[in-house]
VMD Tcl script that builds the backbone (N, CA, C; Angstrom):
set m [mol new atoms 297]
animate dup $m
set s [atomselect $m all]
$s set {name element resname resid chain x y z} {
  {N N UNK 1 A -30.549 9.089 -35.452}
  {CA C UNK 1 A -29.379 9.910 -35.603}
  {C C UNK 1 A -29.234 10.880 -34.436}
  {N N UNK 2 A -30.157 11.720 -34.122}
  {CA C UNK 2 A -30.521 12.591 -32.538}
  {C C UNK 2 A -29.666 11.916 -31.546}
  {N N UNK 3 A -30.065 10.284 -31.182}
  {CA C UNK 3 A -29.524 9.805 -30.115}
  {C C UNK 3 A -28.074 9.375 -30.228}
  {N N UNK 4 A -27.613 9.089 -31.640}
  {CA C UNK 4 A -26.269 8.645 -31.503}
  {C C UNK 4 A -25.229 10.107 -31.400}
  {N N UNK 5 A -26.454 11.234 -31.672}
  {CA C UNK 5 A -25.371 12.445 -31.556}
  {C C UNK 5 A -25.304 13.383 -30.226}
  {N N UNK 6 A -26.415 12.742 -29.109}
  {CA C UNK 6 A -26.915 13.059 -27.732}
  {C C UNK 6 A -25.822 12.567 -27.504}
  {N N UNK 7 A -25.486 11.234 -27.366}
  {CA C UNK 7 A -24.488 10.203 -27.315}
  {C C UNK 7 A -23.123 11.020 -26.961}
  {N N UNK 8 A -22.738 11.279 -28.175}
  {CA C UNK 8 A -21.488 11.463 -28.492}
  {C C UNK 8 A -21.175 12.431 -27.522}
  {N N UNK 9 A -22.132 13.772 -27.879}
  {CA C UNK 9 A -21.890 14.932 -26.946}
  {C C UNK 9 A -21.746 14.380 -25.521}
  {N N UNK 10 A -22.419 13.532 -25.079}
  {CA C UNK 10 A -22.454 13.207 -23.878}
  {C C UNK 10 A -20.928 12.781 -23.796}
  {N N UNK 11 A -20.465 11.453 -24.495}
  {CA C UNK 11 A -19.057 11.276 -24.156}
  {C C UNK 11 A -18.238 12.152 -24.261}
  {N N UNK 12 A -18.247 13.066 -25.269}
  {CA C UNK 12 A -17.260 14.171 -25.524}
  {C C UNK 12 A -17.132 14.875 -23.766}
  {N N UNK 13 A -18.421 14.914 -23.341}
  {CA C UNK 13 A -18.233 16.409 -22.072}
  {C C UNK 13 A -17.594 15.618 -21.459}
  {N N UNK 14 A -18.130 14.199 -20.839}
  {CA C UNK 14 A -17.387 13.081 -20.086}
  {C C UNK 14 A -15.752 13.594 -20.039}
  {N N UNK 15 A -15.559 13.561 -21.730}
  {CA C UNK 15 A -13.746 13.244 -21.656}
  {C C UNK 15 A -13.176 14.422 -21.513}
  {N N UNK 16 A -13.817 15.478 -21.642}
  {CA C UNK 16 A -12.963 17.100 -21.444}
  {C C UNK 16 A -12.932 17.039 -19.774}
  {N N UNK 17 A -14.084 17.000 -19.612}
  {CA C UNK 17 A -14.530 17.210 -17.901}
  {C C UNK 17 A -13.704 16.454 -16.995}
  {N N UNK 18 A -13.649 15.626 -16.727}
  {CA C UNK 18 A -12.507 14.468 -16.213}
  {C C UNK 18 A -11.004 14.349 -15.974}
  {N N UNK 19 A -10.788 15.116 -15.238}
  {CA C UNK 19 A -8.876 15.303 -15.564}
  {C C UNK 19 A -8.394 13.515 -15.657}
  {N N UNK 20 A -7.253 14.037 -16.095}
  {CA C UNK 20 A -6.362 12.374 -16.679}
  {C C UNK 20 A -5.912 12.226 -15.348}
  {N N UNK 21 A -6.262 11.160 -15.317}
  {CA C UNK 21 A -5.574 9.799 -14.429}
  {C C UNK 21 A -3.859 9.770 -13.757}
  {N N UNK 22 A -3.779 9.798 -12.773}
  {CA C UNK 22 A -2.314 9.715 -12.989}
  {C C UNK 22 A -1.605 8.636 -11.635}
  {N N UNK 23 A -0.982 7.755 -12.065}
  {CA C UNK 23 A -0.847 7.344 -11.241}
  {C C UNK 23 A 0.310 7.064 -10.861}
  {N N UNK 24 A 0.762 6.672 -9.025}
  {CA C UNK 24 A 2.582 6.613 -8.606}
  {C C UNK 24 A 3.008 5.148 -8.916}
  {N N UNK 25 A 1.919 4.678 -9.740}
  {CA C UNK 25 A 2.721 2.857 -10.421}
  {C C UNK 25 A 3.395 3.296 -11.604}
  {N N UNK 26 A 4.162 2.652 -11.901}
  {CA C UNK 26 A 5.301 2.614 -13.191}
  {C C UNK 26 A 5.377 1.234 -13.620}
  {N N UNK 27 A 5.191 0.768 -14.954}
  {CA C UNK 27 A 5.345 -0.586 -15.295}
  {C C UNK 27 A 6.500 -1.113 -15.495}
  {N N UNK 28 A 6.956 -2.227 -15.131}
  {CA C UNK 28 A 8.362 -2.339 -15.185}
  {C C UNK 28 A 8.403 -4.300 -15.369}
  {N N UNK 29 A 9.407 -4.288 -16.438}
  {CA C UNK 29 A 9.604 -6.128 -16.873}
  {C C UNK 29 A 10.375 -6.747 -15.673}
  {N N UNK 30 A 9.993 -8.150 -15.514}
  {CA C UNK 30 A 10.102 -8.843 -14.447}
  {C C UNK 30 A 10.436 -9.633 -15.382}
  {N N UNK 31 A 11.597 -10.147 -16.297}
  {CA C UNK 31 A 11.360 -11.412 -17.030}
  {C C UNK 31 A 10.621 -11.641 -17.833}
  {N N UNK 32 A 9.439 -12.565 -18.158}
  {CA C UNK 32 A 8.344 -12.541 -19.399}
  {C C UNK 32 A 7.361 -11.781 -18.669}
  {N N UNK 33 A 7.400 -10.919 -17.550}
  {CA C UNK 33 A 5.683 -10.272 -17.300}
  {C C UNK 33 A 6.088 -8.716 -16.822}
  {N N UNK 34 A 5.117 -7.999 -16.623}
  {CA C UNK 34 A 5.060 -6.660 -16.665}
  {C C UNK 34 A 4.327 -6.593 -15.268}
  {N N UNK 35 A 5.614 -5.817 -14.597}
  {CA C UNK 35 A 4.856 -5.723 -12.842}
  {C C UNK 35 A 4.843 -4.008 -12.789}
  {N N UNK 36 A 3.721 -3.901 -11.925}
  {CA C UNK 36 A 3.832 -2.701 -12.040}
  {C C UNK 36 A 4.458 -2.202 -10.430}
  {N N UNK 37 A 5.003 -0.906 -10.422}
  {CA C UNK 37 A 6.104 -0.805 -9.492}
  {C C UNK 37 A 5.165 0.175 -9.036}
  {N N UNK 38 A 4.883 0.183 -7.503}
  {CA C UNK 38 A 4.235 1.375 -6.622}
  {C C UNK 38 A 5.119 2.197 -6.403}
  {N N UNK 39 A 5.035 3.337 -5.952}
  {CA C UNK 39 A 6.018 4.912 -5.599}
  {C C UNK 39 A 5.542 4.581 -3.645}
  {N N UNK 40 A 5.924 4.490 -3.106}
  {CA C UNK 40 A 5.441 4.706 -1.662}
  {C C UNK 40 A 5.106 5.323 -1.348}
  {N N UNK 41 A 5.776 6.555 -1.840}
  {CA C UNK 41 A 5.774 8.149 -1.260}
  {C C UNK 41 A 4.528 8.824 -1.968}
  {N N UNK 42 A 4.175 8.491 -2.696}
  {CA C UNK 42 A 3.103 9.290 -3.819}
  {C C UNK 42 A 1.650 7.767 -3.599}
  {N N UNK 43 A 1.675 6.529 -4.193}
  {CA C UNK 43 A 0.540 6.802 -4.273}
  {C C UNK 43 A -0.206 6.685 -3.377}
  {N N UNK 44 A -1.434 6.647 -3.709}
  {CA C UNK 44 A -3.242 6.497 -2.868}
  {C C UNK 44 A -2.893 5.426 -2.555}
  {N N UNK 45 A -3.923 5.358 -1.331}
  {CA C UNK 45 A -4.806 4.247 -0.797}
  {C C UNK 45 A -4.903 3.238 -1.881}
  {N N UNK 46 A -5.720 3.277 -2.858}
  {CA C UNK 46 A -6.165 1.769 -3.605}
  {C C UNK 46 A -5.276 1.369 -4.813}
  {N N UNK 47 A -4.308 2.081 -4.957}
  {CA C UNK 47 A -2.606 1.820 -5.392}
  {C C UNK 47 A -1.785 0.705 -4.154}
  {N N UNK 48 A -2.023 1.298 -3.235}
  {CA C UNK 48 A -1.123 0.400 -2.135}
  {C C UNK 48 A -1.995 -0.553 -1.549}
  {N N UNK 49 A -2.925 -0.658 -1.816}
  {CA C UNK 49 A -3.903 -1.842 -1.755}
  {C C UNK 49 A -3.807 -2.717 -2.907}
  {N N UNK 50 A -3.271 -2.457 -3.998}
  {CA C UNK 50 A -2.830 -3.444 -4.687}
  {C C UNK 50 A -2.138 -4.213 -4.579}
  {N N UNK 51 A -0.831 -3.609 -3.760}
  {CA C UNK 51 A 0.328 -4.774 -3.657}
  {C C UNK 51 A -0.156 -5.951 -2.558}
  {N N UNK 52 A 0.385 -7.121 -2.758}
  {CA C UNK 52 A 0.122 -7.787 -1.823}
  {C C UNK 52 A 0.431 -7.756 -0.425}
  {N N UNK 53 A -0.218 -8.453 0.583}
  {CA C UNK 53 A -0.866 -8.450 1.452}
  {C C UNK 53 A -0.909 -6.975 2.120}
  {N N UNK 54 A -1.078 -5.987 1.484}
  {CA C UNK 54 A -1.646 -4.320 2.048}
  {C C UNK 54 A -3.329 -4.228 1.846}
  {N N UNK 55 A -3.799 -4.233 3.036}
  {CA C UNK 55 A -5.152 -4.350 2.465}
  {C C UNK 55 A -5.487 -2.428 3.052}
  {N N UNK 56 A -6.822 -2.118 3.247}
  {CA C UNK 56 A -7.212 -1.083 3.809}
  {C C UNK 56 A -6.551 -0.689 5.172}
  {N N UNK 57 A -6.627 -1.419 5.861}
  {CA C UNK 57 A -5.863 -0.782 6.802}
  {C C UNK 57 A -4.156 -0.523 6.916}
  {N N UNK 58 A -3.582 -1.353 6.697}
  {CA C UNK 58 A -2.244 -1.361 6.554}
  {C C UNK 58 A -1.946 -0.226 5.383}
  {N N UNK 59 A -2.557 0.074 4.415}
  {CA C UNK 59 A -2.217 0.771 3.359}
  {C C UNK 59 A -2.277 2.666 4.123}
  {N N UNK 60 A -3.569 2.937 4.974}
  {CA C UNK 60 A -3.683 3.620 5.547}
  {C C UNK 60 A -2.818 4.073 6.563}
  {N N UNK 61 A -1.883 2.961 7.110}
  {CA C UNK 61 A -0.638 3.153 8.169}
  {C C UNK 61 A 0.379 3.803 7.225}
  {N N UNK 62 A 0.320 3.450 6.135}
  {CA C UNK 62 A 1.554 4.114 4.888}
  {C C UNK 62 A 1.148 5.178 5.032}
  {N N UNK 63 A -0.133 5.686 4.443}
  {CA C UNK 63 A -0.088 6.819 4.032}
  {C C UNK 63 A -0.266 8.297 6.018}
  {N N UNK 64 A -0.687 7.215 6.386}
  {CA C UNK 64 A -0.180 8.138 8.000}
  {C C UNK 64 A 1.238 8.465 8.347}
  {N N UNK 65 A 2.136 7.344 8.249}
  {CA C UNK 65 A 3.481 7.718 8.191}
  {C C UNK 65 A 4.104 9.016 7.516}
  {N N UNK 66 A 3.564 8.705 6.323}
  {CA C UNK 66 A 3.987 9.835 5.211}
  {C C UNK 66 A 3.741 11.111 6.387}
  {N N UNK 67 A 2.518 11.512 6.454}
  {CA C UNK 67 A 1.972 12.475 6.558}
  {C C UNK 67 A 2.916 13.054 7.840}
  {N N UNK 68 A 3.072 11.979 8.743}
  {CA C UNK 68 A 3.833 12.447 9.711}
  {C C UNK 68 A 5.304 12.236 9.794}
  {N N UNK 69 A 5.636 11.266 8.906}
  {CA C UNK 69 A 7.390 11.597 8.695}
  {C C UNK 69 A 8.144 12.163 8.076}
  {N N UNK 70 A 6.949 12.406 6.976}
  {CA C UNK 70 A 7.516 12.841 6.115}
  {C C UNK 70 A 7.849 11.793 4.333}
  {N N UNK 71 A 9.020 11.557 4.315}
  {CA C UNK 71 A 8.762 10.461 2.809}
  {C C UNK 71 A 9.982 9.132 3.371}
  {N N UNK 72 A 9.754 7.771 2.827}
  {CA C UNK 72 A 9.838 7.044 3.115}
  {C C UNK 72 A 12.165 6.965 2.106}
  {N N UNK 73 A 12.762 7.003 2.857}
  {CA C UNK 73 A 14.299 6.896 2.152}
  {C C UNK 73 A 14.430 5.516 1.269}
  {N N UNK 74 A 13.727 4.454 1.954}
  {CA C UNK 74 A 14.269 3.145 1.235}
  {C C UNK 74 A 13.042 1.973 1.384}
  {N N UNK 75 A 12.632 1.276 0.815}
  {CA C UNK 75 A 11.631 0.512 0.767}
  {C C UNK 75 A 11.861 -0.245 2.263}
  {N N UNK 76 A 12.871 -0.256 2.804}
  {CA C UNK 76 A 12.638 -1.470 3.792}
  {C C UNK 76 A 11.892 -0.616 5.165}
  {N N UNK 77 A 12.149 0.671 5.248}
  {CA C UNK 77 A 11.703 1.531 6.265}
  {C C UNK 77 A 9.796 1.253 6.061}
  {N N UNK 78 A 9.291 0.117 5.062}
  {CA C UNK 78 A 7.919 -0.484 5.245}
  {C C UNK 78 A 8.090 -1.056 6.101}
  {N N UNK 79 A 8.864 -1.822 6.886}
  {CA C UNK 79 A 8.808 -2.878 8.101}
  {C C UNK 79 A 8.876 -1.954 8.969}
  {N N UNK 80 A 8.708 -0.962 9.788}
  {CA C UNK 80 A 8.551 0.002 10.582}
  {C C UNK 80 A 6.811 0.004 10.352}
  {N N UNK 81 A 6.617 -0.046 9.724}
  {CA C UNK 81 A 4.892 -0.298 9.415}
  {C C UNK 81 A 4.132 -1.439 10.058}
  {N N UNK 82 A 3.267 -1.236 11.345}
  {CA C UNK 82 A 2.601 -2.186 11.618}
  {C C UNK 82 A 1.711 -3.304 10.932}
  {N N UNK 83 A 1.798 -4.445 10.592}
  {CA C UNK 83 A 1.477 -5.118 9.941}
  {C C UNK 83 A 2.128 -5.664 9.015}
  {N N UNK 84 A 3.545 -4.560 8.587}
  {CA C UNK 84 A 4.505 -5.327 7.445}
  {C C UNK 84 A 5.303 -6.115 8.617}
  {N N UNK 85 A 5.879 -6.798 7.629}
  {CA C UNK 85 A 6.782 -8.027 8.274}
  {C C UNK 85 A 7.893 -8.754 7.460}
  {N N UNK 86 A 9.091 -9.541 7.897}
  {CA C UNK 86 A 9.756 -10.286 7.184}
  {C C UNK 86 A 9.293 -10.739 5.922}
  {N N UNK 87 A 8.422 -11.523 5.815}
  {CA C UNK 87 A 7.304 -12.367 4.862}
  {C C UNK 87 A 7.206 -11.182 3.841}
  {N N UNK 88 A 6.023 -10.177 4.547}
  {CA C UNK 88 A 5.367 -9.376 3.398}
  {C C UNK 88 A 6.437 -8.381 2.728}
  {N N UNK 89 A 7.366 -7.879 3.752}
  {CA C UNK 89 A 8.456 -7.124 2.489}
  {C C UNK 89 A 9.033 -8.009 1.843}
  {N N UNK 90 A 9.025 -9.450 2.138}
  {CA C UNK 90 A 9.795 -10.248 0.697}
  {C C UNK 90 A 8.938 -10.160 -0.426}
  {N N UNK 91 A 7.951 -10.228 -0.302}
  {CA C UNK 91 A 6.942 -9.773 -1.592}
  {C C UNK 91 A 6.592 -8.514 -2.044}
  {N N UNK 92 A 6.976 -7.464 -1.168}
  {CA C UNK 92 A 7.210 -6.284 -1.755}
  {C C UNK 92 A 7.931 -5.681 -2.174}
  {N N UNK 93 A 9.399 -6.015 -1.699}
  {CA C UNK 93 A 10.916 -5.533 -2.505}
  {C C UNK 93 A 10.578 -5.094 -3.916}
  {N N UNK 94 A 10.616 -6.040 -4.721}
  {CA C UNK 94 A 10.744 -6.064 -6.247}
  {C C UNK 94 A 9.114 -5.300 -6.616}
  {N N UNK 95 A 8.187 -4.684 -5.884}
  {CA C UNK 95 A 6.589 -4.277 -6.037}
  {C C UNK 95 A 7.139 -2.552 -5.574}
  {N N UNK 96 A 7.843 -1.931 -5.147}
  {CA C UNK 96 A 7.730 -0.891 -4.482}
  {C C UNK 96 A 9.122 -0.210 -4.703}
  {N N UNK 97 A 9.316 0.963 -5.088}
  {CA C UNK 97 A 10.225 2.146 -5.171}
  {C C UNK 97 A 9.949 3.685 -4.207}
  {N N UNK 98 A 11.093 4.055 -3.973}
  {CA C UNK 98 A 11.069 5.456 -3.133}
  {C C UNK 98 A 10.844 6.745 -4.310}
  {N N UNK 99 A 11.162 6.237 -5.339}
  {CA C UNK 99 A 11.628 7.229 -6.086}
  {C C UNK 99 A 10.620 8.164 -6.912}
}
mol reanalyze $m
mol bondsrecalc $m
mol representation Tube
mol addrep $m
């Protein structure tokens, strides 16, 4: 009984201690599936490493832009991004919002 109540306390501090999660994806229906929509302007690194083909580095050119342009007006101002391209904003259109 000691350990299942060490336990608990332990998870309890876990969940006070820990601020909530928050993230610049928004889930949004695509038809029968649930895509989740990135913010450009807001999220992290391993948010924009989700979408396809943004890996570590390219995701890092986003968030440099930001820093120095300021915020992104319209999803296509990603092709100004070294490494995006024709191809990869066709797969990101419907993956990515300004808003």
């Amino acid at each position: 009984m000691k350990k299942l109540f060490t336990g608990l306390l332990v998870l309890l501090s876990f969940a006070v201690a820990t601020p909530p999660l928050t993230l610049a994806a928004e889930p949004t229906v695509a038809g029968d599936q649930v895509v989740m929509v990135v913010n450009i302007n807001k999220a992290p690194r391993e948010e924009l490493q989700s979408l396809p083909g943004i890996g570590p580095i390219v995701a890092g050119r986003i968030i440099e832009f930001r820093q120095q342009g300021g915020v992104f007006s319209t999803a296509e101002e990603l092709k100004q991004i070294k490494g995006i391209g024709t191809k990869t904003m066709a797969q990101l259109r419907s993956r990515v919002t300004v808003d």
